[in-house]
py3Dmol code that shows the C-alpha trace and the ligand (Angstrom):
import py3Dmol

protein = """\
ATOM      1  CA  UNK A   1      79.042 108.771 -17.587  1.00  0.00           C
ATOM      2  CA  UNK A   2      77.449 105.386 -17.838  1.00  0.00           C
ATOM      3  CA  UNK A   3      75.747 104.464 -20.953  1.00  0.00           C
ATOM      4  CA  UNK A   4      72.536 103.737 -21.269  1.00  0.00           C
ATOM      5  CA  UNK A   5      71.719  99.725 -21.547  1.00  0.00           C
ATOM      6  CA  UNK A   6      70.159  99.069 -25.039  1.00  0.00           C
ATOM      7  CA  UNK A   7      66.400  99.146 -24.640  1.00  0.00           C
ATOM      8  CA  UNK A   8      64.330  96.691 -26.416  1.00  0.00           C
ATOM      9  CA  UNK A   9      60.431  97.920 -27.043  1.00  0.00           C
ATOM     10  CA  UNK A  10      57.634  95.870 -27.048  1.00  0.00           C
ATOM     11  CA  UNK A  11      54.489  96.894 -28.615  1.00  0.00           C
ATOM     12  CA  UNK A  12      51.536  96.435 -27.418  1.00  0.00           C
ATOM     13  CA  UNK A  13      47.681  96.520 -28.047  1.00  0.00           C
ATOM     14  CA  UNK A  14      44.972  95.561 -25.774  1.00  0.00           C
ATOM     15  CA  UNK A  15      41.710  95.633 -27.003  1.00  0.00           C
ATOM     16  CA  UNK A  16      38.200  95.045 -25.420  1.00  0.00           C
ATOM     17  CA  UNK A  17      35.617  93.230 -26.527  1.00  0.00           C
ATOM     18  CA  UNK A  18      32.337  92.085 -24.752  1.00  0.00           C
ATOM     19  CA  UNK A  19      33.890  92.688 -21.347  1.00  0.00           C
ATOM     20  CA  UNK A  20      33.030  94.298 -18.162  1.00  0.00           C
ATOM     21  CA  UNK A  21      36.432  96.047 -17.695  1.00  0.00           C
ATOM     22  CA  UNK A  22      36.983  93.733 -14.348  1.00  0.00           C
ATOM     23  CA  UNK A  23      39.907  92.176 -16.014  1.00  0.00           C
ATOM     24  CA  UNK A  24      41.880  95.366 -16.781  1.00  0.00           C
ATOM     25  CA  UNK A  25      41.024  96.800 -13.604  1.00  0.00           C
ATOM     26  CA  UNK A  26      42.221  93.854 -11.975  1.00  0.00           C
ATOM     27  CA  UNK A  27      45.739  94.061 -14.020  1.00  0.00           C
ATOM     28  CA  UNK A  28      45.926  98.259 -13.575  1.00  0.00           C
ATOM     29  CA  UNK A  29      45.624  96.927  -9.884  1.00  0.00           C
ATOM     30  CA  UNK A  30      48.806  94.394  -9.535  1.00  0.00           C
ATOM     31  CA  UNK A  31      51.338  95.584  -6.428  1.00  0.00           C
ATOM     32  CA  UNK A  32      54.748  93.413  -7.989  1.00  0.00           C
ATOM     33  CA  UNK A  33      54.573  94.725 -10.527  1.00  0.00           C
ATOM     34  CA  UNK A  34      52.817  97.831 -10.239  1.00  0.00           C
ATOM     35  CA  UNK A  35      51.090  99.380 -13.891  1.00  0.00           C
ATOM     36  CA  UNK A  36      53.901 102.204 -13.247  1.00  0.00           C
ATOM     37  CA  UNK A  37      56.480  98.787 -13.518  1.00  0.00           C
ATOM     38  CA  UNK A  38      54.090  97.419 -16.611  1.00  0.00           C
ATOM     39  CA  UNK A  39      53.345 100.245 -18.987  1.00  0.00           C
ATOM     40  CA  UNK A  40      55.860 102.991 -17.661  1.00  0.00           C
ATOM     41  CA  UNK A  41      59.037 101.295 -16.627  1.00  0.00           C
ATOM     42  CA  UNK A  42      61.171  98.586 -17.550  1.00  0.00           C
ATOM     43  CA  UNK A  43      59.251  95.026 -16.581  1.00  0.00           C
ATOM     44  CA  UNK A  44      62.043  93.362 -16.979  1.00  0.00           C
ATOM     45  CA  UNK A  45      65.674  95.193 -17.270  1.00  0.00           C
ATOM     46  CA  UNK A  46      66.320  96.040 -20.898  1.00  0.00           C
ATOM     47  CA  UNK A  47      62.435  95.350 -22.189  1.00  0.00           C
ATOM     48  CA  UNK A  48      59.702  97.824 -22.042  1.00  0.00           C
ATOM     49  CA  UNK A  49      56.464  97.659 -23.052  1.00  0.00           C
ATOM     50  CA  UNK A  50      54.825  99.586 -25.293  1.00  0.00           C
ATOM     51  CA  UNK A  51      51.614 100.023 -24.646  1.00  0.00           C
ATOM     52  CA  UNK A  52      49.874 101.792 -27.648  1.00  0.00           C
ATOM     53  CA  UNK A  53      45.920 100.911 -26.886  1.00  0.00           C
ATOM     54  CA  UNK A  54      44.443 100.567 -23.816  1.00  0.00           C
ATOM     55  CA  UNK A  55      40.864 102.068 -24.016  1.00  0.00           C
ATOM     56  CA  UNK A  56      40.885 102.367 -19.925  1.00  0.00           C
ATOM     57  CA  UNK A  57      43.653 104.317 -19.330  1.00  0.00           C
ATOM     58  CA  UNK A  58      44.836 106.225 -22.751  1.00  0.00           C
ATOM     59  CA  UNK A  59      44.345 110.043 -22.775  1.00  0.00           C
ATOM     60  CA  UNK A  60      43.802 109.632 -26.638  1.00  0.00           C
ATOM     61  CA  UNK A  61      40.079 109.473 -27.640  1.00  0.00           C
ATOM     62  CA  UNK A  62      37.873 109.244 -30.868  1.00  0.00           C
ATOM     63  CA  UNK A  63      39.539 109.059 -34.230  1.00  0.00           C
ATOM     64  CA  UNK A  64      43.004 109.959 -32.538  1.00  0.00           C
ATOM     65  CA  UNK A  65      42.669 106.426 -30.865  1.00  0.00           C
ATOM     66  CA  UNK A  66      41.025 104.851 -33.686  1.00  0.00           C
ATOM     67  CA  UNK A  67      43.831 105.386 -35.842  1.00  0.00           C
ATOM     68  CA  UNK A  68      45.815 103.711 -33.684  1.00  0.00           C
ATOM     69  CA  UNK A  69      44.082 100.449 -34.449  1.00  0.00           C
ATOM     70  CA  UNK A  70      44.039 101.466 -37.754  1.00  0.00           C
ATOM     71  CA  UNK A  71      47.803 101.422 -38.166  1.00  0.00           C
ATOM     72  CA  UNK A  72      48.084  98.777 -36.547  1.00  0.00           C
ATOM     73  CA  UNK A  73      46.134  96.589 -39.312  1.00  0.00           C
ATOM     74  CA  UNK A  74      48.718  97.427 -41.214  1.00  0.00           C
ATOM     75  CA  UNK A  75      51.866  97.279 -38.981  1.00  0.00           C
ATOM     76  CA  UNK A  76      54.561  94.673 -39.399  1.00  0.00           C
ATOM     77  CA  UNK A  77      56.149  95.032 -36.439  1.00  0.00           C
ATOM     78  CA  UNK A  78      54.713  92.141 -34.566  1.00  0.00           C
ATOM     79  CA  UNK A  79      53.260  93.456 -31.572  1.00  0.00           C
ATOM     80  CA  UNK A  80      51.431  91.467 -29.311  1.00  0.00           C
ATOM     81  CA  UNK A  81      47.536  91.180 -29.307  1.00  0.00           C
ATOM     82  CA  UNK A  82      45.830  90.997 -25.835  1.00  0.00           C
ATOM     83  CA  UNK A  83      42.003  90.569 -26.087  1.00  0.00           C
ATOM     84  CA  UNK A  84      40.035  90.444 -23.069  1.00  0.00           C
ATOM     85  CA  UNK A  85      36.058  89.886 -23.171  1.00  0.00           C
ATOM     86  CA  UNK A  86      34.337  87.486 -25.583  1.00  0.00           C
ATOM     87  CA  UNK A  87      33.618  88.104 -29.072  1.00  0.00           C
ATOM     88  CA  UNK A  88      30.058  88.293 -30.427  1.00  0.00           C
ATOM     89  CA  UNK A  89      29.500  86.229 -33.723  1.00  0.00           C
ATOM     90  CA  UNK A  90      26.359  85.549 -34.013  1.00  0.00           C
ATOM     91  CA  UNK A  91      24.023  87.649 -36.555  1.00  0.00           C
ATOM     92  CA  UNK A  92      27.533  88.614 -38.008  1.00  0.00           C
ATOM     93  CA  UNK A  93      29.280  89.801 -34.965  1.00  0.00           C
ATOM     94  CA  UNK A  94      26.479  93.122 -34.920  1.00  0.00           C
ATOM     95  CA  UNK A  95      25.881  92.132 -31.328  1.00  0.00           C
ATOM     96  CA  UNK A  96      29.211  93.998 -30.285  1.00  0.00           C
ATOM     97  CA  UNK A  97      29.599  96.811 -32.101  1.00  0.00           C
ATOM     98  CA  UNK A  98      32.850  99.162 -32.299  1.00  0.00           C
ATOM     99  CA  UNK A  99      33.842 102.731 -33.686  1.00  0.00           C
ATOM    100  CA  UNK A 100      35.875 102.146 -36.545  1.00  0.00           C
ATOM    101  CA  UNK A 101      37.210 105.552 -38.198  1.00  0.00           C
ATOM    102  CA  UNK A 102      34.460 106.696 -40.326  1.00  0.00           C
ATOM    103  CA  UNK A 103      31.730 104.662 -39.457  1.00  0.00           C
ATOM    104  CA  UNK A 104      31.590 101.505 -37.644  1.00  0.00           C
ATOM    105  CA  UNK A 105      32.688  98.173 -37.596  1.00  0.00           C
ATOM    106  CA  UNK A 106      32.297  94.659 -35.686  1.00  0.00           C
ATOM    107  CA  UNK A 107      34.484  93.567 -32.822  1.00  0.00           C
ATOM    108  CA  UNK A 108      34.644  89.968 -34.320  1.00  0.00           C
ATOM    109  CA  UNK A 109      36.045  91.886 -37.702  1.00  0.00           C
ATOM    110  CA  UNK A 110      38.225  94.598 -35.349  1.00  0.00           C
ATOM    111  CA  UNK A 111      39.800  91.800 -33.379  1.00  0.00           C
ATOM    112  CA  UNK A 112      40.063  89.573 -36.417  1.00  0.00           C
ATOM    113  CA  UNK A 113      41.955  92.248 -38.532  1.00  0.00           C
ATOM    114  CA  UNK A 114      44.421  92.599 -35.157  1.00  0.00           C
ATOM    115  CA  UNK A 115      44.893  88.929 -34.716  1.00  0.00           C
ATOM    116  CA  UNK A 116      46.130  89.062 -38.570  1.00  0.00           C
ATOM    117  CA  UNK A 117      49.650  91.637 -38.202  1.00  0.00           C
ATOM    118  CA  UNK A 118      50.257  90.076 -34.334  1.00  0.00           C
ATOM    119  CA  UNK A 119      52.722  88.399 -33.665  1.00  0.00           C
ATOM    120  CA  UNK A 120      50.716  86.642 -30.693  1.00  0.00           C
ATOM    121  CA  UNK A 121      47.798  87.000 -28.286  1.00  0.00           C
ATOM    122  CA  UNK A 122      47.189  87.142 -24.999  1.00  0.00           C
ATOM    123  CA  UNK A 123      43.576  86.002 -23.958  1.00  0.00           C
ATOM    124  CA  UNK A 124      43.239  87.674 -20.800  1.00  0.00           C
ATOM    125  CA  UNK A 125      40.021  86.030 -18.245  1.00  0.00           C
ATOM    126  CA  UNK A 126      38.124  83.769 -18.870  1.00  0.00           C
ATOM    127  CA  UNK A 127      35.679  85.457 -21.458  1.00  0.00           C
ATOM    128  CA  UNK A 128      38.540  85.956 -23.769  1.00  0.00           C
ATOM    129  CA  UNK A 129      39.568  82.940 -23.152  1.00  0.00           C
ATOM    130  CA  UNK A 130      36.652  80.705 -23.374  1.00  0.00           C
ATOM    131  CA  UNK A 131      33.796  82.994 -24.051  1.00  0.00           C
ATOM    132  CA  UNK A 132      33.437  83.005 -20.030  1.00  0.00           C
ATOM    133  CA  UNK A 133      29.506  84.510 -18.557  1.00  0.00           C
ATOM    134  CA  UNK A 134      29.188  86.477 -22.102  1.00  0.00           C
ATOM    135  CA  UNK A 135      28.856  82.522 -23.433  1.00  0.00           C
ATOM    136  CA  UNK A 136      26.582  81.344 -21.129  1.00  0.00           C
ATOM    137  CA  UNK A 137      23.722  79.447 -22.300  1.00  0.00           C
ATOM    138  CA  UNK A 138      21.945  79.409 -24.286  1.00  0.00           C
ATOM    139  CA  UNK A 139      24.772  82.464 -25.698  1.00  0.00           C
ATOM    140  CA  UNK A 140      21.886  84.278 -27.977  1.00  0.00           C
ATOM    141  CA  UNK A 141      25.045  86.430 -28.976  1.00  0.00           C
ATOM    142  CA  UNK A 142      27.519  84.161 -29.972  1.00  0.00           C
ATOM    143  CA  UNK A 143      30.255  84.809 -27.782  1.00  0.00           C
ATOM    144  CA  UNK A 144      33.241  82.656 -28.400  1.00  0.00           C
ATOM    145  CA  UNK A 145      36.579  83.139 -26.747  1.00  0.00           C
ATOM    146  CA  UNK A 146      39.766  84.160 -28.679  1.00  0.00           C
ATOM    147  CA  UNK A 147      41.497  81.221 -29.624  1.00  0.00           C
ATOM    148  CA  UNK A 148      37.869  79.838 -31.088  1.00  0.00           C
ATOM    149  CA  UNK A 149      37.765  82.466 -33.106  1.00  0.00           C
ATOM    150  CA  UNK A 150      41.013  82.685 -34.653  1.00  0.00           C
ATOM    151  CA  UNK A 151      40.491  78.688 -36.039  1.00  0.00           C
ATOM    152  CA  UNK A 152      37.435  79.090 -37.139  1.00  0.00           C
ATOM    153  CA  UNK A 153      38.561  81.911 -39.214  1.00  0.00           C
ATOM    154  CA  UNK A 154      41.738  80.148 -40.180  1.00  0.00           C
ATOM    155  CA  UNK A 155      44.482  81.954 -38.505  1.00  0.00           C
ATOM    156  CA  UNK A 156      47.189  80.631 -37.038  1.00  0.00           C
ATOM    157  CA  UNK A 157      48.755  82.756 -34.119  1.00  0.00           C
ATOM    158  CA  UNK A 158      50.013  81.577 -30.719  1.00  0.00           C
ATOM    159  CA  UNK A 159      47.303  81.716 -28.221  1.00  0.00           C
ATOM    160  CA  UNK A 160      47.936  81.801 -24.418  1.00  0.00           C
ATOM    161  CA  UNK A 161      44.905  81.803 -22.322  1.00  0.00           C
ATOM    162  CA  UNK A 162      44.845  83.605 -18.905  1.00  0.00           C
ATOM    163  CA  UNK A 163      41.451  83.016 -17.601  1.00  0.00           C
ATOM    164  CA  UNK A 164      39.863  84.302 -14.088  1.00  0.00           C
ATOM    165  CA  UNK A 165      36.740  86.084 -13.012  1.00  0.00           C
ATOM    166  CA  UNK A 166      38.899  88.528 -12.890  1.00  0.00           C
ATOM    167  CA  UNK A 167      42.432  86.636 -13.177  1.00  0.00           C
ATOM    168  CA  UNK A 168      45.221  87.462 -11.183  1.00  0.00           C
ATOM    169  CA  UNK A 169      47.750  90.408 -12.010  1.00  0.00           C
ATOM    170  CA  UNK A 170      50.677  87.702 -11.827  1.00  0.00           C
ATOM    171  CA  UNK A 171      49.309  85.530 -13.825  1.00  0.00           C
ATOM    172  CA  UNK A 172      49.230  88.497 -16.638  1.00  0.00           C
ATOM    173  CA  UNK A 173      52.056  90.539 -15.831  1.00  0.00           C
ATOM    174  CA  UNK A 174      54.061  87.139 -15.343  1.00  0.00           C
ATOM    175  CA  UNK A 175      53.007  85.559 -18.664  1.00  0.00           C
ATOM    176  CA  UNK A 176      54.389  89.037 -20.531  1.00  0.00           C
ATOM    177  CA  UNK A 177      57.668  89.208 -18.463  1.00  0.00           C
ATOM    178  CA  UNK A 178      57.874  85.010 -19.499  1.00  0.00           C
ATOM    179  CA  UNK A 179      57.103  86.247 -22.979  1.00  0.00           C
ATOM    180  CA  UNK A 180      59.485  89.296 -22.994  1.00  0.00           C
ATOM    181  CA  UNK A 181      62.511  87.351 -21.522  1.00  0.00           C
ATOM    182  CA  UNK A 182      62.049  83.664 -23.609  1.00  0.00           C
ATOM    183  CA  UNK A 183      59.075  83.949 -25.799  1.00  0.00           C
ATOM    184  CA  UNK A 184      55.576  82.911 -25.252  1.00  0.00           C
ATOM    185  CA  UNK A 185      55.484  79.544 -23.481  1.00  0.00           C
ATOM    186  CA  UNK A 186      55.856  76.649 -25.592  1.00  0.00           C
ATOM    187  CA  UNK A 187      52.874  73.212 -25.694  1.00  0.00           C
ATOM    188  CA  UNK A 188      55.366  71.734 -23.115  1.00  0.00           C
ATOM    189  CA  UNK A 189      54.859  74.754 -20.826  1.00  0.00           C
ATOM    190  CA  UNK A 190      50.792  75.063 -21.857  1.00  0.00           C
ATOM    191  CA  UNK A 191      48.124  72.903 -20.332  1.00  0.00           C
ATOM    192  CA  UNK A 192      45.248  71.041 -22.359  1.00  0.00           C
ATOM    193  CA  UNK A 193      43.170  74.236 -22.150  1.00  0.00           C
ATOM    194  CA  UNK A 194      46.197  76.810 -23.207  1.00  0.00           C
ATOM    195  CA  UNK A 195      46.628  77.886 -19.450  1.00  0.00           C
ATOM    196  CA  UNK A 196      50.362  78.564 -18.136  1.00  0.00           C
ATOM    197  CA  UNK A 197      51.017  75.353 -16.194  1.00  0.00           C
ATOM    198  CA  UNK A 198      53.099  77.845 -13.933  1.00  0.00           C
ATOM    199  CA  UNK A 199      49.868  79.465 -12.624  1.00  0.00           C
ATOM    200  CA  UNK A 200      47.442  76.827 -13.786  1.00  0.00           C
ATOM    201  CA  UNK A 201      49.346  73.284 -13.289  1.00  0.00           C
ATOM    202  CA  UNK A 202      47.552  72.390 -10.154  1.00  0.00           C
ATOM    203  CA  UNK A 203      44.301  72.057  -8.797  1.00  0.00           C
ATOM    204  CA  UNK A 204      42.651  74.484  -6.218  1.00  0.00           C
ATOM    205  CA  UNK A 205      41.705  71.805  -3.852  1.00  0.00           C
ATOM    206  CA  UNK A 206      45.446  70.282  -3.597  1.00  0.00           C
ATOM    207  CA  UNK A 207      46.180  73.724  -2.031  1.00  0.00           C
ATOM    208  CA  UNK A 208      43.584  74.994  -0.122  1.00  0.00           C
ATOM    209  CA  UNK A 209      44.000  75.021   3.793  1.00  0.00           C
ATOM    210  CA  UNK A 210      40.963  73.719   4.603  1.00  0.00           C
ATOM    211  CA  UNK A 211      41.653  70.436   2.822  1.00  0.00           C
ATOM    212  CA  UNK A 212      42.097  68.696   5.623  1.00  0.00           C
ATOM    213  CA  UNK A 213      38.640  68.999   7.089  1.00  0.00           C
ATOM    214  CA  UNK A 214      37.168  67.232   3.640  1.00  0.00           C
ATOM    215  CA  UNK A 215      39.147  64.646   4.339  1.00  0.00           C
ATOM    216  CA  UNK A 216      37.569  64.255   7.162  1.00  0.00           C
ATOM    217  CA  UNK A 217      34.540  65.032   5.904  1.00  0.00           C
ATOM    218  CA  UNK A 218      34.309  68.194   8.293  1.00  0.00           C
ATOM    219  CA  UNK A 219      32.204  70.350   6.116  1.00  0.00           C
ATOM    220  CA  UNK A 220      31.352  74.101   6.701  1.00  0.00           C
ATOM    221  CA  UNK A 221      26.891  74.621   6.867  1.00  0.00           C
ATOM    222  CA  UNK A 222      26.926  78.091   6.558  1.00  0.00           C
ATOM    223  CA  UNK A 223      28.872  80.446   5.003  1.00  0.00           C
ATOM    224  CA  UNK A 224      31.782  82.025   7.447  1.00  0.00           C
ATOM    225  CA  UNK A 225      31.574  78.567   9.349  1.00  0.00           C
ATOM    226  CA  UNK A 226      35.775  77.590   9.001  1.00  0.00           C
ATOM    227  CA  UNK A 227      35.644  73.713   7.657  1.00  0.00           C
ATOM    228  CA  UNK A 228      35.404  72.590   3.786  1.00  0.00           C
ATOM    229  CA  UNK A 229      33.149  74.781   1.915  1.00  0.00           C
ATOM    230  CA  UNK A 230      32.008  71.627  -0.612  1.00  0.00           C
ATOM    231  CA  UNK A 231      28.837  70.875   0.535  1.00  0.00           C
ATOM    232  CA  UNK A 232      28.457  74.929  -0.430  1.00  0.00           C
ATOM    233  CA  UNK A 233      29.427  74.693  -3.452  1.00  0.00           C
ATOM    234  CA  UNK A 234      33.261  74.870  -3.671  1.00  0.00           C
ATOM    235  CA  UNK A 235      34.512  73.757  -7.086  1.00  0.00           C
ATOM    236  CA  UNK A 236      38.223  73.743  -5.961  1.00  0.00           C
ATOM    237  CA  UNK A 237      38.222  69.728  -6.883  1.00  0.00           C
ATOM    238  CA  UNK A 238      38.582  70.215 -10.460  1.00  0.00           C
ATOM    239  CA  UNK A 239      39.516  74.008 -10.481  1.00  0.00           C
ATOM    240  CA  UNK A 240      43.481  74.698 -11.486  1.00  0.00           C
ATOM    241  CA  UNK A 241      44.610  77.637 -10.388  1.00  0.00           C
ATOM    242  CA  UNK A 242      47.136  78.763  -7.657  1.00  0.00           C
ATOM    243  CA  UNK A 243      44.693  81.106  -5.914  1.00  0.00           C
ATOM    244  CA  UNK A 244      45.156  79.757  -2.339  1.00  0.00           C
ATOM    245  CA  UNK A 245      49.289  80.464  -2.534  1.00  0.00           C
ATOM    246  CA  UNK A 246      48.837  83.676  -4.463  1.00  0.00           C
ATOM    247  CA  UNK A 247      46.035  85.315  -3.147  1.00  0.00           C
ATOM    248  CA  UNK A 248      44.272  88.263  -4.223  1.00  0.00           C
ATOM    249  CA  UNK A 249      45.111  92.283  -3.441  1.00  0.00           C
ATOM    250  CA  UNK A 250      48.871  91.881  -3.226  1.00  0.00           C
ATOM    251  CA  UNK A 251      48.200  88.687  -1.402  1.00  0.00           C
ATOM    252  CA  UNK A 252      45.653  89.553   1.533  1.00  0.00           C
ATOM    253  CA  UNK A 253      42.668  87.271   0.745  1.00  0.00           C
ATOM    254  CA  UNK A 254      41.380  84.767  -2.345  1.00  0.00           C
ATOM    255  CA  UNK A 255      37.799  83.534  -1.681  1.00  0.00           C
ATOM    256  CA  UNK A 256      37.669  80.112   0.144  1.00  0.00           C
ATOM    257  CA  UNK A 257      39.376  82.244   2.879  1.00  0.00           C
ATOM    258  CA  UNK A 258      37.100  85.277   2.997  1.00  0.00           C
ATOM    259  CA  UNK A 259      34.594  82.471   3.357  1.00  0.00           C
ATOM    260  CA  UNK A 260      33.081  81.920  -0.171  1.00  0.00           C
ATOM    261  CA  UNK A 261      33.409  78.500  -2.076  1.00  0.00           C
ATOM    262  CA  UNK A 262      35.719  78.723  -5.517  1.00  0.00           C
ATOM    263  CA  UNK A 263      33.313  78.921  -8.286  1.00  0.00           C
ATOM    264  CA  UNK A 264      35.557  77.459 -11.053  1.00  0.00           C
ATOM    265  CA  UNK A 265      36.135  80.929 -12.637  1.00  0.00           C
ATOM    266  CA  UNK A 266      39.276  79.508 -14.293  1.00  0.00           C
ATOM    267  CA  UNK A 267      37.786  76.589 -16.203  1.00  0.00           C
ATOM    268  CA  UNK A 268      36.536  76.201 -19.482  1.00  0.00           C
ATOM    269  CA  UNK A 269      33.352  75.434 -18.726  1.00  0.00           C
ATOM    270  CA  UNK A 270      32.695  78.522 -16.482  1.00  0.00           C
ATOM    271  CA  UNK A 271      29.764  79.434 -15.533  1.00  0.00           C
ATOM    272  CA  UNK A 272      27.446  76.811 -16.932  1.00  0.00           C
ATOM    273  CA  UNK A 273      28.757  73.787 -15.671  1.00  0.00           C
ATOM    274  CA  UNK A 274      30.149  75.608 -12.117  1.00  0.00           C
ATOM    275  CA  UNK A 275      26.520  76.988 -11.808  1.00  0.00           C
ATOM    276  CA  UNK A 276      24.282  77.397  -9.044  1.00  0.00           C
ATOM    277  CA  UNK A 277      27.438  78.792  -7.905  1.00  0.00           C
ATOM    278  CA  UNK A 278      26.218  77.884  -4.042  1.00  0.00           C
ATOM    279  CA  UNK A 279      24.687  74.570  -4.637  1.00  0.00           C
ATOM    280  CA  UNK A 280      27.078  71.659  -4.409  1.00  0.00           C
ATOM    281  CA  UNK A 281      27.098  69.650  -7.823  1.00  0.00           C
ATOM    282  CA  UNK A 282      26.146  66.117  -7.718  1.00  0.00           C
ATOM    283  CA  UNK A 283      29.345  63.776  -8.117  1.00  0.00           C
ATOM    284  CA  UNK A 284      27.232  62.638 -11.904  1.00  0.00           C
ATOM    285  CA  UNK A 285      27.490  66.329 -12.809  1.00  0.00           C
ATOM    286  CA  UNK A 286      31.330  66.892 -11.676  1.00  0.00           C
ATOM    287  CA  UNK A 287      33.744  67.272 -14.516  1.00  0.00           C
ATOM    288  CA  UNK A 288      35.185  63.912 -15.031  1.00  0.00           C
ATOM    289  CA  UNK A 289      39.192  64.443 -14.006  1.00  0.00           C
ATOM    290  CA  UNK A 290      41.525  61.872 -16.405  1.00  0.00           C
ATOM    291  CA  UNK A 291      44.517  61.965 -17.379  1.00  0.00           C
ATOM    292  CA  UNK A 292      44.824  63.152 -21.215  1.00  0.00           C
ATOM    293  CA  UNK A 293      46.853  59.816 -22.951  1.00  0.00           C
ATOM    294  CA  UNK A 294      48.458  61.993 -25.448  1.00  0.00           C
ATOM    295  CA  UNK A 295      49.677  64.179 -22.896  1.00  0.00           C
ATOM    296  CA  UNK A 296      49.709  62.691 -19.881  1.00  0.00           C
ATOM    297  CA  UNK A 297      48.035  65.637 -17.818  1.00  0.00           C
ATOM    298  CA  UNK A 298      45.647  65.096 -15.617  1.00  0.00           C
ATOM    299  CA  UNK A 299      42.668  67.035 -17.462  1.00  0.00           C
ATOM    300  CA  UNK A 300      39.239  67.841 -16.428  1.00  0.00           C
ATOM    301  CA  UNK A 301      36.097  66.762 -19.485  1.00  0.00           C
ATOM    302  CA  UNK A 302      32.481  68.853 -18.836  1.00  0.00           C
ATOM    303  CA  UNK A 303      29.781  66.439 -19.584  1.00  0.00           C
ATOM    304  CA  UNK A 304      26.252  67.633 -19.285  1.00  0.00           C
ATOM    305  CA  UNK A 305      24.550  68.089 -15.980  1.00  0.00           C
ATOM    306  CA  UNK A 306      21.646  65.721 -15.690  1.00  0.00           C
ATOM    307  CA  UNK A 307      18.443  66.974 -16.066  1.00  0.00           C
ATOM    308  CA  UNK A 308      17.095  65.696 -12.624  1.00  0.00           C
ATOM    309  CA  UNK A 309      19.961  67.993 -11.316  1.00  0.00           C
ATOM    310  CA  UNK A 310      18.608  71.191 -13.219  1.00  0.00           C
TER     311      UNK A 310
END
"""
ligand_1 = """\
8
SF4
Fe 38.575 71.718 -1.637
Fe 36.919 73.803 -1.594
Fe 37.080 72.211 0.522
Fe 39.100 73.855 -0.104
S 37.043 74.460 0.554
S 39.259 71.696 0.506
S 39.022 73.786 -2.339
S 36.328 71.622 -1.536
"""
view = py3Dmol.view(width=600, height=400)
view.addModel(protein, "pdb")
view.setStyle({"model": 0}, {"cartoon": {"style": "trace"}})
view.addModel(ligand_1, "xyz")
view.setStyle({"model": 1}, {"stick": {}})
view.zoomTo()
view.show()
């Protein structure tokens, strides 16, 4: 009888701050892999993760969950942290509060306490990443995203971001496998805002299908109309993300084909800079894209939008 192949486990706590749930659901709906693959199976041969909080889909409720968390304050095993939603800070975090066992508590102080034992986190969309809608102005709560957080409370963990409004369940599930098989990525592997360049190296626009037509400055009127949705709004020109050779729902559709302009969901400076979402943005109000002379990449800078433009 064959022996079984040495196991490794992988633990794993995902917690939820000032989110909407879109991003798990997105992840709980990935096809390769499935969440039977993710949570149940092996992701990758001989590495399985264990998932020990996930408030959308654990059976375990009240103090029996709580505890988890609590354990996990004090647990030395170096699990991995993913946050997704933004964290309230503002009148001492009391915008988002959390059930704590025995009373109550803060998210800023939960997530801060899990950040502490982890070994690193996963920011996963674009609120945990960057503080995303929850951080829109004029952000009366406070929402940061993770990484914010974390320095300006003076801890130093390894922060990947995986933004999208909701991101992709490759971009996730890939970053973990990456993580499971060589480590997190390292700075080389990492773009100016924390992104995996593997997902996030190139822009939008370079890979859309309807490029062609705004370079020949064929653009679409209405919406459904099949040339360059720009003059709509699209902010594919200084959005990075793979969406267009990915696609969405195990790779049927990703919006500039089902006829909707990008709306920058991936950027740092989503929504405020990407908004009116339908309303093209004057070339003075575009993101300035330069390359970055200590690294070389090609980064995009958010000024302010003028205030005739408002
Ligand atoms: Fe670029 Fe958007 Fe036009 Fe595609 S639809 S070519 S991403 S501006």
């Amino acid at each position: 009888m064959a022996e079984n192949p040495k196991v490794t486990e992988h633990p794993v706590i995902w917690y939820q701050a000032s989110a909407c749930s879109g991003c798990v659901v997105a992840v709980l709906n990935g096809a390769a892999p499935t969440v039977q693959d993710l949570i149940v199976d092996q992701l990758v041969p001989g590495h399985h993760v264990s998932l020990r909080f996930q408030p959308t889909v654990m059976a375990g409720q009240g103090d029996l969950a709580l505890e988890i968390l609590a354990a996990s304050e004090k647990a030395t095993d170096g699990y991995i942290l993913v946050v997704d939603g933004a964290i309230p800070t503002a009148a001492k975090g009391r915008f988002g509060l959390a059930g704590k066992i025995g009373g109550e508590t803060t998210m800023r102080e939960q997530v801060l306490a899990l950040a502490k034992n982890a070994s690193a986190v996963i920011a996963t969309g674009t609120c945990a990443a960057y503080g995303g809608i929850h951080a829109a102005a004029p952000n009366p709560t406070g929402c940061v995203g993770i990484a914010a957080l974390l320095k300006e409370a003076g801890i130093n963990k390894p922060v990947v971001n995986i933004p999208g409004c909701p991101p992709h369940p490759d971009w996730f599930t890939g970053t973990v496998a990456h993580a499971l098989l060589f480590g997190l990525p390292g700075p080389e592997q990492i773009d100016y805002a924390g992104r995996p360049k593997r997902f996030f190296g190139r822009l939008l626009h370079d890979l859309c299908p309807r490029r062609g037509f705004f370079e020949a400055h064929r653009f679409a009127k209405d919406m459904g109309d099949p040339e360059c949705m720009y003059e709509l709004g699209c902010k594919g020109p200084w959005t990075h993300a793979d969406c267009p050779e990915r696609q969405f729902n195990n790779g049927t559709n990703w919006c500039v084909q089902a006829g909707a302009p990008c709306h920058g969901c991936v950027e740092p400076f989503f929504p405020d800079v990407c908004c009116p979402i339908y309303v093209k943005i004057g070339l003075a109000a575009l993101p300035q894209i330069r390359r970055d002379q200590a690294s070389g990449e090609m980064v995009a800078v958010a000024r302010p939008r003028p205030a005739e433009e408002n």
